[in-house]
N, C-alpha and C positions, 0 to 999 in steps of 0.2 A: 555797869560794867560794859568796856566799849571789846566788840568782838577781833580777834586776831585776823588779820587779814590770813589768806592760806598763802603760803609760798611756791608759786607757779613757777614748773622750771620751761628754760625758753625752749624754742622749736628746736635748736639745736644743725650740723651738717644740714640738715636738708634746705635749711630755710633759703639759700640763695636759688635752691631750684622749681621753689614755689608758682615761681609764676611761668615757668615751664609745663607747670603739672598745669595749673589751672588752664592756662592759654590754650593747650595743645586738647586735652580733654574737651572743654568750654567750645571749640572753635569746630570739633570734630562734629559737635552735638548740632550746633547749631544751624553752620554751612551744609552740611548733607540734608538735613530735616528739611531747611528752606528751599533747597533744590529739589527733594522729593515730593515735596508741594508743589511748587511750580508746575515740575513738568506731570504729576498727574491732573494738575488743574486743565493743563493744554491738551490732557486727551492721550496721555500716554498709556499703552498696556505694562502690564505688571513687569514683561520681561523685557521692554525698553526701559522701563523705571528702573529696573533690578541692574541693567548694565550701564545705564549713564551712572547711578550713586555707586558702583565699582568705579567702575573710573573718575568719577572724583574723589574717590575717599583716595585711591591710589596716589593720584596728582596731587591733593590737598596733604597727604601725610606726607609726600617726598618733599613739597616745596617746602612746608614747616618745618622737616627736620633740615634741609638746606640754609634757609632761610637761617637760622638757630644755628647753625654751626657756625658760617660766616659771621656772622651778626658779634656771637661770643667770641669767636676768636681775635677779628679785627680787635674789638673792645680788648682785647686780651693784650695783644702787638702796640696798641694804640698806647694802652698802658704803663708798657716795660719800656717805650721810649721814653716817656714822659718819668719815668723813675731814674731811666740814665743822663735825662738830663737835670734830673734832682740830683742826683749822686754827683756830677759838674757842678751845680751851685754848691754846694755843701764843698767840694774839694778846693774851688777858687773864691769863694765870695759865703765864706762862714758867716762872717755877723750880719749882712744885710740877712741872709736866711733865719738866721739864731733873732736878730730884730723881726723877722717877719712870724716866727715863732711864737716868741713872747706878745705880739697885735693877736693872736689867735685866741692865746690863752683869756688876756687880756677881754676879748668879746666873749669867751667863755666865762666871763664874770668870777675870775680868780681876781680877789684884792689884789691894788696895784703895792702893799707892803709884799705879799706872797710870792710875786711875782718873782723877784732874785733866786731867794729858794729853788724854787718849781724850774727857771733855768738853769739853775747849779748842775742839774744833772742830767743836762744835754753838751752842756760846754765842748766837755774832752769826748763825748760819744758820737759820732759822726753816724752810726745806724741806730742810734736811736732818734736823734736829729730825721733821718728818713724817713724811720718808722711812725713817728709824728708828724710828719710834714706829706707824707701819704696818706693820711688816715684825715689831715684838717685841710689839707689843700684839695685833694683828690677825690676824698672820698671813699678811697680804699684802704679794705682790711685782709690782709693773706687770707683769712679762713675765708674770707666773702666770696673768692674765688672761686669759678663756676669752669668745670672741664666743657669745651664746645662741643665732646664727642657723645658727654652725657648728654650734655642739654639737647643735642640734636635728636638721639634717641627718644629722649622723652618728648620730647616735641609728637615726634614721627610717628611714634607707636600710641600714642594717649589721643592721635586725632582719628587713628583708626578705632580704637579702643570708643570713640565716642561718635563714629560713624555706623559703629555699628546696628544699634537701634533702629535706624531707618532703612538698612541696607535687609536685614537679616526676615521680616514680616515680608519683603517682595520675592522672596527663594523660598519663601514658605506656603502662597498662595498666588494663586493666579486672579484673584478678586483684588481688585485694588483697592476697592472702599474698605475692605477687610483690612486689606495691607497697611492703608493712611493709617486706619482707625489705632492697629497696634504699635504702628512706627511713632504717631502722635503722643501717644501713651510713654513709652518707652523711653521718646525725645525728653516727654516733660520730666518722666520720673529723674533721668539722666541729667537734667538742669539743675531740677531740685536740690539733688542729691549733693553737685558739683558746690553748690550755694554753699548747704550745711556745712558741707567740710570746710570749705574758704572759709564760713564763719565761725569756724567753732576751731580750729587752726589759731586764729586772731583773737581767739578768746569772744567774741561778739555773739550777741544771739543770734540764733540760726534760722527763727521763721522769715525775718524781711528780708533774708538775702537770700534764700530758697524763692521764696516767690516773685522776688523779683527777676531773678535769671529767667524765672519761667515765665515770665510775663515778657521781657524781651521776647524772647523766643515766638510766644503767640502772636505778640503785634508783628515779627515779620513773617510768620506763619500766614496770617486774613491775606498780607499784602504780597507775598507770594504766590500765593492760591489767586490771587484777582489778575496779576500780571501774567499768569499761567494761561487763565479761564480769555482773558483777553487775548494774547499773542496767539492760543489755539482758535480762537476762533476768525479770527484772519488770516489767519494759513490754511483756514478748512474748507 
């Protein structure tokens, strides 16, 4: 008896802002961490440490959510031109389009008997002509569709949200080896963490992508700490 597979339902709305989620979190964790390395390796005390990683998490989460808004929205503009000038092909130049229709389906490895059919019911429909010729030319799918004001948000707010680990142990002590030691800690669990989800999100197992974010993180963590320990000690 062969087992039923389970029927996994998909990520659903959110999935276009996925990699919003993971970038802005992911980027929060990592950027501040490698900075609060550095600059304690160069000999910084807790309360220079404490206000350079404010001011980058500040700077880091405005450029991101800026960054992410432009980015989407261009991508947005960029878009709806390119639709109205679909909507001009489809109004003056139907069968080259309705021909370039059918080469799509055609590489989608619909039988070339099928093929009539399956046109039959684009002929007379000029939006659904678009609707397909968006989705195989372009790329795009209406639900795919990402608001810039979210994606900026999330951006913005997810790289504080992942700065804080390394920020939050330098307002808490004035020892700074204490301070690394918990922000180090914090960092990794926060990478960890970041992995499982990504992976278990994508259906994937979630130890090799847990450790490997974390392993990123440490190889720039040694070589953070060495460019620190070095640039502090020729300015000393």
């Amino acid at each position: 008896m062969t087992d039923t597979p389970l029927y996994l339902p998909h990520i659903g709305a959110s999935r276009q802002y996925w990699r919003d989620i993971v970038l802005g979190v992911n980027d929060g964790l990592v950027s501040v961490f490698l900075l609060v390395v550095g600059v304690v390796g160069g000999g910084l005390a807790a309360g220079q440490v404490l206000l350079t990683a404010v001011a980058a998490a500040i700077a880091g989460a405005v450029s991101m959510a800026a960054g992410e808004y432009l980015a989407t929205k261009s991508q947005d503009e960029i878009l709806e031109s390119e639709l109205e000038l679909e909507r001009q092909h489809i109004e003056h130049f139907k069968d080259q389009e309705l021909e370039q229709l059918r080469g799509f389906f055609a590489d989608m490895a619909v039988a070339e008997e099928d093929l009539d059919g399956v046109m039959a019911g684009f002929e007379e429909n000029d939006e659904a002509i678009l609707n397909a010729m968006a989705a195989l030319e372009f790329g795009f799918v209406e639900s795919e569709r990402r608001s810039p004001f979210l994606a900026m948000m999330m951006s913005g707010l997810l790289f504080l949200a992942g700065a804080l680990p390394s920020i939050v142990p330098f307002a808490l002590t004035a020892d700074t080896t204490v301070a690394l030691t918990w922000a180090t800690v914090g960092a990794l669990i926060g990478l960890f963490t970041v992995g499982v989800i990504k992976a278990r999100v994508a259906s994937r197992h979630w130890l090799k992508p847990g450790l490997e974010n974390m392993l990123i993180a440490g190889v720039g963590g040694v070589a953070a700490w060495a460019i620190g320990v070095a640039v502090g000690h020729t300015l000393a």
